[in-house]
C-alpha positions in Angstrom: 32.4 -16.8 5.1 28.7 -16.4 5.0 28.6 -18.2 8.3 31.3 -16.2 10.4 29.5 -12.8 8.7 26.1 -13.9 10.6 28.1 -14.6 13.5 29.7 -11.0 13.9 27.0 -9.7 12.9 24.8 -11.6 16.1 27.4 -10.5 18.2 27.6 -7.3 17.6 23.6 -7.2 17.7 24.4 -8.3 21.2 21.7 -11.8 19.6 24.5 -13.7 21.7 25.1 -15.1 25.1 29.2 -15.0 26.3 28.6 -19.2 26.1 27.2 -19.0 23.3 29.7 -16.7 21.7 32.4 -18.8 23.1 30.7 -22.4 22.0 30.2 -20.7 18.2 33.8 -19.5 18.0 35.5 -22.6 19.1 33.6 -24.3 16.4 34.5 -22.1 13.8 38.6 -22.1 15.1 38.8 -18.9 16.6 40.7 -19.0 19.8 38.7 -15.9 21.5 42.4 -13.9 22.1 42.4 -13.8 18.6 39.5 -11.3 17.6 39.9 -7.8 17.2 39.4 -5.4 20.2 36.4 -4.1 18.8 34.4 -7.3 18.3 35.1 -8.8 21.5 32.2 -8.9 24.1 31.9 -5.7 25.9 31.5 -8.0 29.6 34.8 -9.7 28.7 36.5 -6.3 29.3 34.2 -6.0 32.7 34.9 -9.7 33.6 37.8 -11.7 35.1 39.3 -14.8 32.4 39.1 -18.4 33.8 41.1 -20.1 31.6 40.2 -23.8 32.9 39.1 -27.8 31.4 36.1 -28.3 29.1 33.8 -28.3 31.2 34.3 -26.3 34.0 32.7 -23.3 32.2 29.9 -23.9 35.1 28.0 -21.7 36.9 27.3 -23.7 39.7 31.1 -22.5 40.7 30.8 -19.2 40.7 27.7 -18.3 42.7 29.5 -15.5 44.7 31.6 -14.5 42.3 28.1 -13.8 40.3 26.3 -12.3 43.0 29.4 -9.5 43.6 29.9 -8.6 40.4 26.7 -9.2 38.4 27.6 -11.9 36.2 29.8 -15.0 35.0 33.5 -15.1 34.5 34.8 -15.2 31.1 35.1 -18.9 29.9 37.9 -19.8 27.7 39.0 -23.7 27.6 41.3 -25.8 27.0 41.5 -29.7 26.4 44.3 -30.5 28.8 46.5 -28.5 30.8 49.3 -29.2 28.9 47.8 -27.2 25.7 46.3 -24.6 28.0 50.3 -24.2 29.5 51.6 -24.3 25.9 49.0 -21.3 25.1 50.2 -19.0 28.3 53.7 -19.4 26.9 52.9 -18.3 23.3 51.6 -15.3 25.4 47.8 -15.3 25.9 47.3 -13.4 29.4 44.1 -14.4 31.7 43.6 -14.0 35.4 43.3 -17.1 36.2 43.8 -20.9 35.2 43.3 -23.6 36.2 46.4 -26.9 36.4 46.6 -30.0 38.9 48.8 -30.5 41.8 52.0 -32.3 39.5 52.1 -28.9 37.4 52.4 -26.4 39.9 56.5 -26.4 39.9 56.6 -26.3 36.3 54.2 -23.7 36.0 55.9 -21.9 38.6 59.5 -22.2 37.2 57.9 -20.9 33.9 57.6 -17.3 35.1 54.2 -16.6 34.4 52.6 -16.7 37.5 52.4 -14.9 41.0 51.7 -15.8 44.2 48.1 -15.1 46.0 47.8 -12.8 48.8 46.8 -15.2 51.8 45.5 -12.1 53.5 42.9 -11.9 50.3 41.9 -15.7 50.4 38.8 -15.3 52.1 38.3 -19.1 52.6 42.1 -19.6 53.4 41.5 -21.4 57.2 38.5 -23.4 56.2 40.6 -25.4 53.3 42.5 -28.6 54.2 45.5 -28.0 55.3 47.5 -30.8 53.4 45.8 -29.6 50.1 47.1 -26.1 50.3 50.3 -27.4 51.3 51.0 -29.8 48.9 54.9 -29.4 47.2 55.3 -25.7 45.7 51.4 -24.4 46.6 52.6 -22.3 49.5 55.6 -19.9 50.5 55.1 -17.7 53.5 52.7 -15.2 52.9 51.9 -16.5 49.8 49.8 -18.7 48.0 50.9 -19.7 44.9 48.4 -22.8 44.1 45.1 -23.0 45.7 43.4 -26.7 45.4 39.9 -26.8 44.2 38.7 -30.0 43.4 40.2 -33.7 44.1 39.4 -37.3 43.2 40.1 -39.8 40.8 40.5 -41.2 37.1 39.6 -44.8 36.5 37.4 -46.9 34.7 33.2 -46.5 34.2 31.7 -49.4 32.7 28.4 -50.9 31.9 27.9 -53.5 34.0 25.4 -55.0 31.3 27.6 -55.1 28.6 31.2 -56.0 30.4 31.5 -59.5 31.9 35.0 -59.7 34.0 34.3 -63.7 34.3 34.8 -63.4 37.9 38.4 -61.5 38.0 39.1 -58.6 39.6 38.7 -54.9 38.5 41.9 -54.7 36.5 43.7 -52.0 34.4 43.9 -54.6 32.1 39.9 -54.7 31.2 40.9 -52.1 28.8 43.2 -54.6 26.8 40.6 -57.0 26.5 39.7 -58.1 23.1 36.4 -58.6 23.6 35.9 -55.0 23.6 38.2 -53.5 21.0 36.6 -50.2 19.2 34.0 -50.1 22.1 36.6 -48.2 24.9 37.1 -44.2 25.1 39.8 -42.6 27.1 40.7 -39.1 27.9 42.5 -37.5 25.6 45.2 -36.0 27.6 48.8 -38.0 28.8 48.2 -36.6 32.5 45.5 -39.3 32.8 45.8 -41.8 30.1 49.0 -42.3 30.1 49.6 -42.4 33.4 47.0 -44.5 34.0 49.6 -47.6 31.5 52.0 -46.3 33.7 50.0 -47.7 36.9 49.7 -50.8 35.1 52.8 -51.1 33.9 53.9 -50.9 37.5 55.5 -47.6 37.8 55.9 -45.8 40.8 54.7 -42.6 39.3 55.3 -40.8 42.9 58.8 -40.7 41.8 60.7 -39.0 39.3 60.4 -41.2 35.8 63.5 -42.9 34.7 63.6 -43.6 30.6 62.9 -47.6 31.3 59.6 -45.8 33.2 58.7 -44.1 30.4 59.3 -47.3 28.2 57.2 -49.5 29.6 55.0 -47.3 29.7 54.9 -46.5 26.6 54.7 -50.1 25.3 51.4 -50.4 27.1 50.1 -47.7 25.4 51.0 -49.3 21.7 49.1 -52.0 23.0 45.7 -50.3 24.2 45.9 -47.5 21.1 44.1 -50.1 18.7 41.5 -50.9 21.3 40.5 -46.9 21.5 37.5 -46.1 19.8 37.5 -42.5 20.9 39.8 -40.0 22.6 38.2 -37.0 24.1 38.6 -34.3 26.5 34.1 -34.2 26.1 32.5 -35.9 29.1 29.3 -35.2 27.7 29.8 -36.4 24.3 31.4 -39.3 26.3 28.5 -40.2 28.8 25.9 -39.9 25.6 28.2 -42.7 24.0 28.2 -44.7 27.1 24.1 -44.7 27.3 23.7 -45.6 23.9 26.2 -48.3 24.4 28.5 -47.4 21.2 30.9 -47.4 24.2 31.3 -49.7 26.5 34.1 -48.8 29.4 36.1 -45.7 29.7 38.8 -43.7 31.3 36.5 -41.3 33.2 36.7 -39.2 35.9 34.4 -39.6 38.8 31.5 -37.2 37.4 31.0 -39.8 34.3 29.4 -42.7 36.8 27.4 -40.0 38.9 25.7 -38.9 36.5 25.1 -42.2 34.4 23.8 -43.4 37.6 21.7 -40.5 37.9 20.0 -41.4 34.6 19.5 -44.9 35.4 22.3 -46.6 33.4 23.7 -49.9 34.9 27.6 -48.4 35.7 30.2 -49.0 37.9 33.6 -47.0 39.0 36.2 -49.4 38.8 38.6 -50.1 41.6 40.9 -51.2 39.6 43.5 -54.0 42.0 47.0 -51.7 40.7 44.9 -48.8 42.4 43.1 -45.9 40.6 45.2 -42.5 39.7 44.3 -40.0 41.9 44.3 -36.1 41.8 44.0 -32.6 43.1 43.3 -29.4 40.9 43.6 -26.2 41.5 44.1 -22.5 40.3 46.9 -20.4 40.3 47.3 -16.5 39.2 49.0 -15.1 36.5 51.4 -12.7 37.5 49.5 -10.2 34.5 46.0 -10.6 35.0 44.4 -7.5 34.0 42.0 -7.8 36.4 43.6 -8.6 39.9 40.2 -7.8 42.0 38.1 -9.8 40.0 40.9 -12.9 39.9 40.5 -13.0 43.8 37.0 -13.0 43.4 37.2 -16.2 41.0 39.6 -17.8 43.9 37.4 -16.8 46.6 34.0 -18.0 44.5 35.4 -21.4 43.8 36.9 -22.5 47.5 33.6 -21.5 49.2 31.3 -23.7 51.2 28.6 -23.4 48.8 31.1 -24.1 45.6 32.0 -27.3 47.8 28.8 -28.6 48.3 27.8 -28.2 44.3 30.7 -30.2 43.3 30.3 -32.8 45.7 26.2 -32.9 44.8 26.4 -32.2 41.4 30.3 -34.0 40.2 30.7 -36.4 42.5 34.4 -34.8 43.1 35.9 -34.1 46.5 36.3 -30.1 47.6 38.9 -28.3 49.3 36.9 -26.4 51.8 36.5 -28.5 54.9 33.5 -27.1 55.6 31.6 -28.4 52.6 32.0 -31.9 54.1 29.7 -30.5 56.8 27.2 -29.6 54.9 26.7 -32.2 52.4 24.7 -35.1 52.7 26.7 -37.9 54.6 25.0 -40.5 52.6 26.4 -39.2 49.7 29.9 -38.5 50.7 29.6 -42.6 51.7 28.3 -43.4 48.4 30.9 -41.3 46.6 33.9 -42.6 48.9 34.5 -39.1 50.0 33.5 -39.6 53.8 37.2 -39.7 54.6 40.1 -36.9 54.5 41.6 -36.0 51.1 45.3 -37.7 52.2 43.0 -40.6 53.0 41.6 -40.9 49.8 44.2 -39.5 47.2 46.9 -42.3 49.1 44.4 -44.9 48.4 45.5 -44.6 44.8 48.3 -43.4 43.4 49.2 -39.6 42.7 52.1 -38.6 40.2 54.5 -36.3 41.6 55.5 -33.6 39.8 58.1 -34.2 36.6 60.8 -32.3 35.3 59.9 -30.3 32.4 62.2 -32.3 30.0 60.3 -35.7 31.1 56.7 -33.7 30.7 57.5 -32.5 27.4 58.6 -36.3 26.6 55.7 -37.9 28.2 53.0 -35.8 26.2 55.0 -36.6 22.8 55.2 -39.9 23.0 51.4 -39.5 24.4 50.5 -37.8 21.2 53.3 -39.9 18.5 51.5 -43.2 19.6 47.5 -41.9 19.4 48.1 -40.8 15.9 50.1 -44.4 14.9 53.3 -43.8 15.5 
């Protein structure tokens, strides 16, 4: 009690940053919708809600959005967007979130979300056009899903501490036994579990059948006591790859770049089944209190500028076509992002999207097994 008391009391003293603030409540189990009117931040009322992964609470994203209205967006996270979905529908409102490319029909059917203006999507002809018109993003006028950021989830090892004894990159590294209690994965059945479903050798660009579902499943029995951590925490992640306590993970493509960066021996698996591959995006709630500043978010996040951050600083692939032309070419080539996005995201394998009965019964099963079942 003594703790939270000095926290209101720093917040009110206006002794906090919104960061911080956010970072100290979610420690202490407070899901910001939940405090009173009166002790929220004052900018949070001025301020548009991206509700979006760990992690992309990043500045570097919203430089226009910041230079327009004078300061950040208000960060609130979730783990996966499965929990960030299950949250809308309990009824927390924001401007705008933040799913992938398979979710779009579900999180359209659900009610809760309007399309965008096209006329208001400032950056509208410079995107890819086979990004914004992947299945359910666009309807006439409208823009109902606008793709961000694309790339892929495979596996980041340390090349010093993972012998393959001359195979090939395989899926099946992760089962090795050599390595039990020194593998992480991401804690979220839209990549991990899809992932055993690659390996199981299901054709996850079709609708799942229950056999689908069952193999799958019985591959994920089979890597659950090899897990030493789940997480949704890149950076807690990467410190436990550089320290070696972990030796290969389920990563996305930021993990290597920035191991790399700091001069760990890594790789970015290509695994022989093919990696899982992705686009994200953002969509607009069909309540967001604050419809100018929700553009602005949109707009910030498919500029140029926004583009050639991520691809610098993530190592992730952008939807503004224009980015390409400004980044360095010898880093697209290193990153495998000198090609198109249908060139790259069909050189692995992207889920469609699922019914919301097979969803639901995907991220049970997902959950059931982590915790032993």
């Amino acid at each position: 009690m003594k703790t939270t008391n000095e926290f209101l009391a720093r917040l009110r003293d206006g002794q906090l940053s919104r960061r911080q603030a956010l970072k100290a409540l979610g420690a202490m189990g407070f899901a910001v919708g939940t405090l009173p009117i009166g002790m929220r931040m004052a900018s949070a009322a001025e301020s548009a809600t991206y509700f979006t992964w760990g992690g992309y609470d990043d500045d570097g994203f919203f430089g226009p959005y910041i230079g327009k209205n004078g300061g950040s967006p208000n960060y609130v996270t979730y783990g996966d967007a499965e929990e960030g979905f299950t949250k809308m529908k309990a009824g927390f409102v924001v401007d705008v979130a933040h799913p992938c490319a398979n979710d779009v029909p579900r999180w359209k059917d659900s009610g809760m979300f309007q399309a965008m203006d096209k006329g208001r999507l400032e950056h509208y002809s410079d995107l890819f056009g086979a990004l914004v018109n992947l299945p359910g993003a666009s309807e006439g006028n409208g823009q109902w899903f606008m793709p961000f950021d694309w790339g892929a989830t495979s596996i980041t090892y340390r090349t010093d501490l993972v012998d393959l004894g001359g195979k090939e990159e395989s899926w099946e590294m992760l089962l090795d036994p050599k390595y039990k209690g020194r593998i992480a994965v991401i804690d979220s059945a839209a990549d991990t579990w899809y992932c055993m479903a690659i390996l199981a050798g299901v054709d996850i660009a079709k609708p799942l059948s229950a056999a689908d579902i069952d193999k799958t499943n019985a591959l994920m029995k089979k890597l659950r006591p090899q897990v030493r951590m789940f997480t949704n925490d890149m950076t807690s992640l990467a410190q436990a790859m550089a320290s070696g306590e972990i030796a290969m993970a389920i990563t996305w493509n930021e993990t290597p770049v920035g191991l790399a960066g700091e001069g760990h021996a890594v790789r970015f698996a290509s695994p022989k089944e093919g990696a899982l591959t992705w686009c994200c995006g953002v969509m607009m709630h069909k309540d967001a209190p604050n419809i100018d500043g929700a553009y602005d978010i949109v707009n910030s996040m498919s500029s140029r500028e926004t583009g050639v951050y991520i691809i610098d600083s993530w190592g992730y692939g952008h939807s503004n076509s224009e980015s390409f032309k400004m980044a360095d070419p010898g880093v697209l080539a290193q990153l495998g992002l000198d090609k198109d996005p249908v060139a790259y995201l069909n050189a692995g394998h992207m889920s469609t999207p699922q019914s919301d009965a097979v969803e639901t019964q995907v991220n049970r099963d997902f959950e059931a097994i982590k915790t032993g079942f």
